[in-house]
KOLKOL-12603 format. One line per field, with one value per residue (C-alpha): z, y, x; residue number from 1. Coordinates in nm, 4 decimals. Each point is the difference from the previous one (the first is absolute). Example, Ala and Ser with C-alpha at 12.3 -4.5 7.8 and 13.67 -1.06 7.14 Angstrom:
REM residues 2
pz 0.7800; -0.0660
py -0.4500; 0.3440
px 1.2300; 0.1370
k 1; 2
***
This chain:
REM residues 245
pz -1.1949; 0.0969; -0.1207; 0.2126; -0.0584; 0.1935; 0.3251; 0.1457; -0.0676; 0.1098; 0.3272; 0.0731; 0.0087; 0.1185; 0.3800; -0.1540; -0.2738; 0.2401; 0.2311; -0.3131; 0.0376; -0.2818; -0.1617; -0.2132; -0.3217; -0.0039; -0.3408; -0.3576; -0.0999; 0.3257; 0.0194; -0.3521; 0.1243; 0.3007; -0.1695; -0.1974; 0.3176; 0.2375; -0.1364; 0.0493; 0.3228; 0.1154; -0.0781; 0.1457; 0.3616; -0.0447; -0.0345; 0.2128; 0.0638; 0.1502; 0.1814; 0.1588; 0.0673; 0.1883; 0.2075; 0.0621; -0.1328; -0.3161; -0.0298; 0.1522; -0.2520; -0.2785; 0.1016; 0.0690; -0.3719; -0.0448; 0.1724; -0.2048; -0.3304; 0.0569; 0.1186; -0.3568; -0.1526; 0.1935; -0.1107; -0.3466; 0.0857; 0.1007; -0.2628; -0.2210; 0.2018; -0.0310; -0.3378; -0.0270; 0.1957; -0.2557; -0.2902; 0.1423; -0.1908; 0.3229; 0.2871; 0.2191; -0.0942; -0.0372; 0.3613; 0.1416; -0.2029; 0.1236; 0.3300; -0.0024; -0.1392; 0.2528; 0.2788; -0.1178; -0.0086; 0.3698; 0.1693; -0.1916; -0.0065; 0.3538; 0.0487; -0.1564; 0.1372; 0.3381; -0.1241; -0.1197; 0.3404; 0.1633; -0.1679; -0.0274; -0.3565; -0.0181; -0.2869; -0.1347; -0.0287; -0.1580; -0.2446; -0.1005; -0.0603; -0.3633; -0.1168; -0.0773; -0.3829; 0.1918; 0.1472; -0.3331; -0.1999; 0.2140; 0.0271; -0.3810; -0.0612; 0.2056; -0.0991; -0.4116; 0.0563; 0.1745; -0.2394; -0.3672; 0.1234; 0.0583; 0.3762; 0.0255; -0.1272; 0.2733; 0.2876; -0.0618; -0.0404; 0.3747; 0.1409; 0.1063; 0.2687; 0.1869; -0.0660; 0.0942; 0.2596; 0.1712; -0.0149; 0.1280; 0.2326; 0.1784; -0.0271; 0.1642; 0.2337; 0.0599; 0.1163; 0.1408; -0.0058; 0.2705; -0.0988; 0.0947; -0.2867; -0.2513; 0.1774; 0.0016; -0.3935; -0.0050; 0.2383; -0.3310; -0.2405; 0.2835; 0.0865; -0.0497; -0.2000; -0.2039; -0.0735; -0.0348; -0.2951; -0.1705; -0.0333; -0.1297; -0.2790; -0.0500; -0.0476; -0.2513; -0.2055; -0.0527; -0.0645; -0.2635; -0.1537; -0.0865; -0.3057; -0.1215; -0.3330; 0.0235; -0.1446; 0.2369; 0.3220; -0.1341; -0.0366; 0.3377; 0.1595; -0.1866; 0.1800; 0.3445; -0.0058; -0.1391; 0.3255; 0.1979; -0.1118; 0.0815; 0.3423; 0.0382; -0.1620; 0.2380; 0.2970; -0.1929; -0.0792; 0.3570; 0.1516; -0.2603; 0.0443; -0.3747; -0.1109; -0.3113; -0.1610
py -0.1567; -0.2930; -0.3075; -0.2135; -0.2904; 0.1384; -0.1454; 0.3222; 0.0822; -0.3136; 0.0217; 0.3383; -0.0864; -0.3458; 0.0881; 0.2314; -0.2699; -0.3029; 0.1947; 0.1448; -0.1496; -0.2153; 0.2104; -0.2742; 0.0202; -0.0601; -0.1664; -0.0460; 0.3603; 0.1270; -0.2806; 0.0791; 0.3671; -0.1163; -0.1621; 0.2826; 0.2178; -0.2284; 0.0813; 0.3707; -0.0865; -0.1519; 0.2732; 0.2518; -0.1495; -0.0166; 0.3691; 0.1890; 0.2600; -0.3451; -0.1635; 0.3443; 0.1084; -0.4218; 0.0914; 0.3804; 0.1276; 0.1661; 0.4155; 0.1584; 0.2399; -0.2781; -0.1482; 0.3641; 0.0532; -0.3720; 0.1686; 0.2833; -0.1443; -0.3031; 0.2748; 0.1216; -0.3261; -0.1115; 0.2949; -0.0785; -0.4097; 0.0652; 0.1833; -0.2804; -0.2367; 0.2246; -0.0006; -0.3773; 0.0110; 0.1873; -0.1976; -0.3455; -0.1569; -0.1730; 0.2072; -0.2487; 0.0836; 0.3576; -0.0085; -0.2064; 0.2951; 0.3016; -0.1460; -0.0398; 0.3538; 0.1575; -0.2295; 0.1481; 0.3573; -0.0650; -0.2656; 0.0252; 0.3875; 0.0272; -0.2507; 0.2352; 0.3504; -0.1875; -0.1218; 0.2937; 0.2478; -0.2470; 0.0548; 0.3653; 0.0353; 0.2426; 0.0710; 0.3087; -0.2359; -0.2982; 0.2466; 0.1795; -0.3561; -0.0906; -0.3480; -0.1590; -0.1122; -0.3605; 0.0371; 0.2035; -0.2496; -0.2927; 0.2291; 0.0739; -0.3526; -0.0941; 0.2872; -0.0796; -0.3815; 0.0730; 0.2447; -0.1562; -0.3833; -0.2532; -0.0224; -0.3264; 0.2189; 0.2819; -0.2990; -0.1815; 0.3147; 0.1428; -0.3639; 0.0016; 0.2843; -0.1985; -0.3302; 0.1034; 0.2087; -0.2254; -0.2849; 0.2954; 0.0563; -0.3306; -0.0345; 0.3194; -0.0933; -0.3409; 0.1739; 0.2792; 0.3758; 0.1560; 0.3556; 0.0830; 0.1900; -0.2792; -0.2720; 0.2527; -0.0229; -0.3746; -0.0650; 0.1712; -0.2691; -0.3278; 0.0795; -0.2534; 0.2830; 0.0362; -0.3498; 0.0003; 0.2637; -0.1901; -0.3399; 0.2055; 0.1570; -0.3233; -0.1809; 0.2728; -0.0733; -0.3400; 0.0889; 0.2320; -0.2567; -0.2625; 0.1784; 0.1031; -0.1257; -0.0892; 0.2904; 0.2300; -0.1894; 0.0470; 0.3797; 0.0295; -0.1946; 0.2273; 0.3061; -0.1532; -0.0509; 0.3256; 0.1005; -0.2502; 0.1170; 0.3899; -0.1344; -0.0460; 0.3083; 0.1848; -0.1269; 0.0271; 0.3920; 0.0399; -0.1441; 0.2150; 0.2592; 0.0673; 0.3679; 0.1659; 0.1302
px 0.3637; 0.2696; 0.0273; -0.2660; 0.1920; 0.3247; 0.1197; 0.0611; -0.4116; -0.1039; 0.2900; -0.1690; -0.3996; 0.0487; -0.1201; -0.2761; -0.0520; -0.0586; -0.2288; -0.2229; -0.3472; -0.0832; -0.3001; -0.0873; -0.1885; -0.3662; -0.0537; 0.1483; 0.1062; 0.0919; 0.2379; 0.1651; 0.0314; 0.2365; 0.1914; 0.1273; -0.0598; 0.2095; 0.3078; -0.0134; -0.1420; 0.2868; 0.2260; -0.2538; 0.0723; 0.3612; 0.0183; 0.2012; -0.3089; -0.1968; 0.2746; 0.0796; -0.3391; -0.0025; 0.3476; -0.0703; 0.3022; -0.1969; 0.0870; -0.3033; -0.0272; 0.0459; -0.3587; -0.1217; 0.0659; -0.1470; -0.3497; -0.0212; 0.0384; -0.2348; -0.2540; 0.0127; 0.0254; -0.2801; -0.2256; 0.0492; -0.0207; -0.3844; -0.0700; 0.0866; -0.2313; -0.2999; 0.0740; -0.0153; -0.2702; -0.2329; 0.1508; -0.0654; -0.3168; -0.1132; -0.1668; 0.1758; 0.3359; -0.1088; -0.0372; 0.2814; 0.2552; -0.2199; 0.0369; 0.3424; 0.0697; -0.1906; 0.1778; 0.3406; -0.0847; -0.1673; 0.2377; 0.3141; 0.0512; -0.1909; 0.3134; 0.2520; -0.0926; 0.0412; 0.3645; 0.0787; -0.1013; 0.2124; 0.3268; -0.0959; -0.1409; -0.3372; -0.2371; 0.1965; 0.3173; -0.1309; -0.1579; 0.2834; 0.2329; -0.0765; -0.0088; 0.3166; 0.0284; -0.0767; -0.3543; -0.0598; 0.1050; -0.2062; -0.3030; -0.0136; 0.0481; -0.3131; -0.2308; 0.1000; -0.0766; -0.3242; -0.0832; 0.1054; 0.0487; -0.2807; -0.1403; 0.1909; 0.3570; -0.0954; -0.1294; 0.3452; 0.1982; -0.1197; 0.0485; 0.3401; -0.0497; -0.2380; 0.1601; 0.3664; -0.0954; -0.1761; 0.3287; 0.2294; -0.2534; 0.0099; 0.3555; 0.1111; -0.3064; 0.1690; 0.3371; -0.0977; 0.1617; 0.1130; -0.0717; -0.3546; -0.0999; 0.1018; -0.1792; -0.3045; 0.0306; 0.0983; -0.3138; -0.2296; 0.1045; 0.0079; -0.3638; -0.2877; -0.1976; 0.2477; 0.0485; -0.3682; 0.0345; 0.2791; -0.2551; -0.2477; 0.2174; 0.1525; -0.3774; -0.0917; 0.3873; -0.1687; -0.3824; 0.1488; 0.3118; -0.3315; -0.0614; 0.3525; 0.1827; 0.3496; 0.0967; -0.1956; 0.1115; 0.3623; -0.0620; -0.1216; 0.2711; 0.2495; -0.1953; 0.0101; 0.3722; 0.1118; -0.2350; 0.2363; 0.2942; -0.1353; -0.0478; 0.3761; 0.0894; -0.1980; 0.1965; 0.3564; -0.1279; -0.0851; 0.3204; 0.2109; -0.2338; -0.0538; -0.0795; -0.0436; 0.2681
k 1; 2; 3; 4; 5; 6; 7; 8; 9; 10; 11; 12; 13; 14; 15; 16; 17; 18; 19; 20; 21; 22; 23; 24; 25; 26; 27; 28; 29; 30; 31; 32; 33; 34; 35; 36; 37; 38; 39; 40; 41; 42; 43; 44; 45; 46; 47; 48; 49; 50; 51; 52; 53; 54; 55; 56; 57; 58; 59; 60; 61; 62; 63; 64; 65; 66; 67; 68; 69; 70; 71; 72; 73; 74; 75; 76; 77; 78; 79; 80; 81; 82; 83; 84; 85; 86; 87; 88; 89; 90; 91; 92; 93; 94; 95; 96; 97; 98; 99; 100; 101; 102; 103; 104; 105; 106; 107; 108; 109; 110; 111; 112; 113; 114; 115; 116; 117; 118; 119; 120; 121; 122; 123; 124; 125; 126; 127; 128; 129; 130; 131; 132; 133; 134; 135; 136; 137; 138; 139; 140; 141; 142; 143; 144; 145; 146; 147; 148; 149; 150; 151; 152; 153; 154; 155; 156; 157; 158; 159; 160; 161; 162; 163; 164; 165; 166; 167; 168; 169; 170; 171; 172; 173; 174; 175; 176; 177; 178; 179; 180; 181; 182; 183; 184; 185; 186; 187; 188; 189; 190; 191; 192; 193; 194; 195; 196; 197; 198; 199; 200; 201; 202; 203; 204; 205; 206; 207; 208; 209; 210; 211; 212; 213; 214; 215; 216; 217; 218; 219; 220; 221; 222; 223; 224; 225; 226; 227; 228; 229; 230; 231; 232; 233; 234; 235; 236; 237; 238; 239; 240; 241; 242; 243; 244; 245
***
């Protein structure tokens, strides 16, 4: 990942930047969270793959790749949530995560199979493209914290998905593209509902930081921004259209 600092970063995402929504914190924790998230956040709408999916001039078959590896990424992203979601001690927050799990396997790759038909991408295709080492690498990351971490680790480590998204979302929403099928996927993550989600996930971040230590909220944090920084190198693999060697 670059330097965030950088003028050519900032130069790059400054349009995307200024037209992000703000997707404020709700409360005490959520707010230490962005600020380690915002940096990586501001680098994530500076990339090229963003700015070109805003101006149209994005390779088609760079976001087709983009489509089929967040299929698989997203598969293994909901599986992490429903495994949150029977680790959580509260039936509350057991339901918010089933929910959510449930609404990416039904929304999000309802979402995807339509992207994909549309650049010409069927079933038998998307399963014979493996995952790159990338969306293995984020994938395993989220299923091991989930698994081995405290709910509050796996809750801040899926986070940045919905919180990032949802800033590119508006941004790219707030420019516009003028290829159809990327404003089709922009118009997913600049959606009220999915705004809705993001508040939701962001109100449990806070029930659950209450009854942290220091030390705990500091491991969590660390979980959510290798998650952040995933989120970028998903994007950079897509544009250089990573593959195994």
């Amino acid at each position: 990942m670059p330097d965030v600092s950088s003028p050519v970063v900032r130069s790059a995402g400054s349009t995307l930047a200024r037209a992000a929504a703000p997707a404020r914190p709700r409360g005490l924790w959520s707010s230490r969270l962005w600020a380690v998230l915002a940096p990586v956040d501001g680098a994530l709408l500076g990339h090229p793959f963003l700015t070109g999916v805003a101006d149209g001039t994005l390779a088609l078959d760079v976001f087709t790749g983009y489509l089929v590896q967040d299929a698989h990424y997203l598969s293994g992203y909901a599986r992490a949530l429903a495994l949150l979601g029977a680790r959580a001690g509260d039936l509350a927050d057991t339901a918010v995560l089933a929910r959510h799990a449930a609404g990416t396997v039904e929304v999000e790759l309802t979402l995807h199979t339509e992207l994909l038909a549309a650049v010409g991408v069927d079933a038998a295709a998307l399963a014979a493209a493996p995952p790159s080492p990338t969306t293995h690498a984020y994938t395993a990351h989220l299923l091991a914290t989930a698994a081995l971490g405290g709910v509050a680790d796996g809750v801040a480590a899926v986070l940045p998905c919905f919180w990032l998204y949802a800033r590119a979302g508006a941004a790219l929403a707030a420019t516009g593209s003028p290829e159809p099928r990327y404003q089709r996927w922009v118009d997913s993550y600049a959606s009220e509902a999915f705004a809705a989600v993001v508040e939701e996930v962001l109100a449990l971040v806070d029930r659950l930081g209450t009854g942290l230590t220091a030390a705990q909220r500091a491991h969590a944090e660390a979980a959510a921004l290798t998650s952040a920084r995933y989120e970028w190198m998903f994007f950079d693999a897509a544009l250089r259209q990573e593959r195994w060697p």
